[in-house]
N, C-alpha and C positions, 0 to 999 in steps of 0.2 A: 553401338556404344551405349552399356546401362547410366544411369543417372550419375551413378558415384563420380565412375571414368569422366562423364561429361562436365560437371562441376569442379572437376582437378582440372582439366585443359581448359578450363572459361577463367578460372580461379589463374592460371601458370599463363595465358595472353592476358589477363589484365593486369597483371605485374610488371610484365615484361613491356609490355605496350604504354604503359599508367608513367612506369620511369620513361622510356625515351621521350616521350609527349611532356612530360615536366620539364626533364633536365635539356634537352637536346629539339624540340621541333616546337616548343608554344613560340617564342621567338619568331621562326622561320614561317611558322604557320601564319604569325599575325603578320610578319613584313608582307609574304604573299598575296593573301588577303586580306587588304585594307577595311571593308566594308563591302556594302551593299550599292552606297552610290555617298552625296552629299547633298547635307541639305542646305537651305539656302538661312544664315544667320542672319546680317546686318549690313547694314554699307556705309564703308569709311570713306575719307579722302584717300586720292591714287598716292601712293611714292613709290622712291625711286625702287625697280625689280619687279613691280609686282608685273603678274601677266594679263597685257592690254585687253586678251579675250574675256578678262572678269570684268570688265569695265560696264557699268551699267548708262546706257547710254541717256533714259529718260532721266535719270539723277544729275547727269553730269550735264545736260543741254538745262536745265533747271537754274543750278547754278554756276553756270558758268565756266566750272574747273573740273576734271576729271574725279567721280565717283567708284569705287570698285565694289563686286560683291563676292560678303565673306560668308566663307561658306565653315559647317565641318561635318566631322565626320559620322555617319549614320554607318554603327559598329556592327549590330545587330546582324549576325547571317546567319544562313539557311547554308548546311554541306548532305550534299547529295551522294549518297556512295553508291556506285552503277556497280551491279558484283557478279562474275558470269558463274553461273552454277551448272553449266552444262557438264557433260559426262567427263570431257578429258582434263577436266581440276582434280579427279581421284586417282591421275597418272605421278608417280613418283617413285622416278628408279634411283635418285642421285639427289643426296641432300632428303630435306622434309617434302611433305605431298605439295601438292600445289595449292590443294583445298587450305591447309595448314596457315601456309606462307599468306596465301588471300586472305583469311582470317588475320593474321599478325597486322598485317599491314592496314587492315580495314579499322583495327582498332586502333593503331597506332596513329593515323587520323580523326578517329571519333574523339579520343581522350585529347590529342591536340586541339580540336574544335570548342572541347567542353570547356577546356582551361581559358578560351575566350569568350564562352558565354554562349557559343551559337548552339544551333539547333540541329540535330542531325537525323537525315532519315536514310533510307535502302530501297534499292530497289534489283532483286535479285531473277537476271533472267536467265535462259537458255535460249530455243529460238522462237520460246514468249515469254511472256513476262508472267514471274512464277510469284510472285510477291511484290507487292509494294506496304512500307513500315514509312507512314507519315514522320515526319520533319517532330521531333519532341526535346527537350532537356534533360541532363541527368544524368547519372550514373547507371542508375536501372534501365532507363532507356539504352544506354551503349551495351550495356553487359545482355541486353534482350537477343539485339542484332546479333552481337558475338555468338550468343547461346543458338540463337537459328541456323546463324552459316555453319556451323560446326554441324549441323544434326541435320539440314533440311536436306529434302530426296527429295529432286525437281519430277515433274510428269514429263517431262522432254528432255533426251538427251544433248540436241544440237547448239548451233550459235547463232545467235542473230545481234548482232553490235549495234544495228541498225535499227533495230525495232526497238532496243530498249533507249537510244539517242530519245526518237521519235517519242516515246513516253515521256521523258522527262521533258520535253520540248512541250507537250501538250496537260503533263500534270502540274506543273511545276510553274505558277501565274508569274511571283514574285522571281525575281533574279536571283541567283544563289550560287554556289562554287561546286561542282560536279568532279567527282574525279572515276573515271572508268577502269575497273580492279579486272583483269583477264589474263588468257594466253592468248588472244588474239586470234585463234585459230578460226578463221568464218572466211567462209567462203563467199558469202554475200558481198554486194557492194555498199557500204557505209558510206561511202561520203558524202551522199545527199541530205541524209537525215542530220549526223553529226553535224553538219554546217550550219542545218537552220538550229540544231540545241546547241550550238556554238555561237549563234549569234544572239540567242537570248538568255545565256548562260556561261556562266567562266567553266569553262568544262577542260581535264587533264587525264588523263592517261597513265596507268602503268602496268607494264607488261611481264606477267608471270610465266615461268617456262621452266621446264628440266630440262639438264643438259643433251638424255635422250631424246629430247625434242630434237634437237639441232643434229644430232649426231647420231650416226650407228656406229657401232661397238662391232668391232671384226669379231665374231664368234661364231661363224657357220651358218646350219640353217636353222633358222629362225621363225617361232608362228608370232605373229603378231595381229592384235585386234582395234579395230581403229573404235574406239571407247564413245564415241557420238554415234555410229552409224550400225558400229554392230559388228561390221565388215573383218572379216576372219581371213588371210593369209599368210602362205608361206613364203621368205624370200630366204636369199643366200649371202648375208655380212659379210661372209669371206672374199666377195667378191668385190674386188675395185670399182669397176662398170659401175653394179650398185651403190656403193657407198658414195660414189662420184656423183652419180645425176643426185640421189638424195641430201648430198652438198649442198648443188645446184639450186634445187627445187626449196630448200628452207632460205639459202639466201634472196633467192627470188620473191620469196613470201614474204622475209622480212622488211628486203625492200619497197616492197610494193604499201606494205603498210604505215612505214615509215614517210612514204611518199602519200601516200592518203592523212595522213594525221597533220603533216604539216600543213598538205593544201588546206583542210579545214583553220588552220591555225590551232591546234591544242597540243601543246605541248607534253613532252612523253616521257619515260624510261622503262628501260627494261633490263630484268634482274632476274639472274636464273634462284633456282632452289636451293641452289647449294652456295649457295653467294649474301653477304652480310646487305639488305635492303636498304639501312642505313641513310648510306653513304648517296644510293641513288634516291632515295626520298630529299636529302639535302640538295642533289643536288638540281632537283628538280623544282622546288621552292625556288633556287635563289636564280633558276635561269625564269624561273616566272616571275620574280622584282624588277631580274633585267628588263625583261620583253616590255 
C-alpha cells in the first residue's frame, strides 16, 4: 500500500469511526466504563437508602449515630486495545478483509475513549507480542494506531490470545478497560492467562471472522492454504462428509471459546465481515452496564 492509498484509508476509518463514537457509542462507552475506581470524598450523616457497606464505622462509633462515606468518581482511564495481527486477519472472501473490519472497530473505540478523555494504547500480537504503543491522548495518538494496523507486517504468522493477556497483565500496573480485537483462531489454551488479566483488568472481547471461516462453499475441489502455518491442501466442497465434519469442527471451536471466555468472565461478541459491527459493539457495552 503507497503512502497516497494509506492516508485515504486512515483519512475514510476516521470519518467513519470519528461519527459512530460521537453520535452513537460516547454515551454507551461512558455508561460501560464508569472509571477507574473511587475515590474517597467526605463523610456525611447515614439516611435513609444509602448502602450500609459505606458506613464508616470509626465515624460513627465516634459520635454516636451512623456516618457514611462519600465517595466519587475517578474518570480518568487507561483503554487498552489487544489487536491480533497474525496471518489469517488478511483472509477475506465475503464482505471487507478482516485486517479492515479490526481496524474499523479499533478505531471506533479509540475515538469513543477520546470523546472521554481517556488514554489509549495497543498492543499488537501474533504468537508474540509484535508491538506495544503506550497508553497517550489525542487525535494523533489514535490516527498513529490506525496508520500502523493498516500497514504493520508482524515477524510471526500465528496466535497466541494468551501471551498477549499475559502482557497486558504484567505491562499494564494501573487498572484499565482492555478489549481483545481477533478471529479467535488459537489453538492454545488461554484461559489461564486471561483470568489472571481479567482480574486485574476490565478486559472484553470481539470476535472478527469471514463467513468462509464458518463455512465451505460447495465448489469442488479446492486448494486451500491455512494463512498462519503455511499449510497447503487439497480437499473436495462438493462433498457432504466434508462440509459436515467442517460444520462440526467450527462449531466446536466456537463453542469452546465461548466457554473459555465466559469461565474467565469477559464478555464477548462476534460479528462476521460482511455484517454491520454496530449493532454488536452496542450490544456489547450495554450487556457490560448489566453485568
Amino acid at each position: 500500500m503507497d503512502a497516497n492509498e494509506l492516508l485515504k484509508k486512515v483519512r475514510k476509518i476516521e470519518i467513519k469511526s470519528k461519527a459512530l463514537s460521537q453520535n452513537i457509542f460516547a454515551g454507551e462507552y461512558h455508561s460501560a466504563f464508569k472509571g477507574r475506581g473511587m475515590m474517597f470524598a467526605e463523610v456525611r450523616e447515614y439516611q435513609y437508602g444509602d448502602d450500609i457497606r459505606d458506613i464508616d464505622w470509626n465515624v460513627t462509633a465516634r459520635h454516636n449515630h451512623p456516618f457514611v462515606k462519600v465517595y466519587e468518581e475517578e474518570r480518568e482511564l487507561t483503554l487498552m486495545l489487544l489487536i491480533d495481527v497474525s496471518g489469517s486477519r488478511d483472509f477475506g472472501a465475503v464482505g471487507e478483509s478482516k485486517r479492515d473490519m479490526i481496524a474499523e472497530i479499533a478505531a471506533t473505540l479509540a475515538f469513543s475513549a477520546s470523546q472521554n478523555n481517556d488514554k489509549i494504547g495497543a498492543i499488537f500480537f501474533s504468537d508474540k507480542i509484535e508491538k506495544f504503543i503506550p497508553p497517550k491522548k489525542g487525535k494523533k495518538h489514535i490516527l498513529l494506531i490506525i496508520r500502523e494496523l493498516l500497514e504493520f507486517e508482524p515477524q510471526s504468522r500465528g496466535t497466541d490470545i494468551g501471551l498477549a493477556a499475559k502482557y497486558l497483565a504484567d505491562a499494564l500496573k494501573r487498572r484499565c478497560s482492555a478489549f481483545i480485537i481477533s478471529d479467535f483462531i488459537d489453538g492454545h489454551d488461554y484461559s489461564q492467562p486471561l483470568t489472571i488479566a481479567r482480574s486485574r483488568h476490565e478486559v472484553m472481547a470481539v470476535q472478527v471472522y469471514d463467513v468462509r471461516d464458518s463455512k465451505l462453499p460447495s465448489v469442488g475441489l479446492m486448494r486451500v492454504q491455512d494463512l498462519e502455518s503455511g499449510e497447503l491442501r487439497w480437499i473436495d466442497t462438493s462433498s457432504s462428509k466434508t462440509r459436515k465434519a467442517y460444520d462440526r469442527w467450527w462449531y466446536g471451536r466456537q463453542r469452546a471459546m465461548a466457554d473459555t471466555l465466559k469461565s474467565c468472565r469477559v464478555n464477548f461478541a462476534s460479528v462476521t465481515t460482511s455484517e454491520d459491527y454496530v449493532k454488536a459493539l452496542l450490544s456489547l457495552f450495554r450487556n457490560k452496564t448489566q453485568s
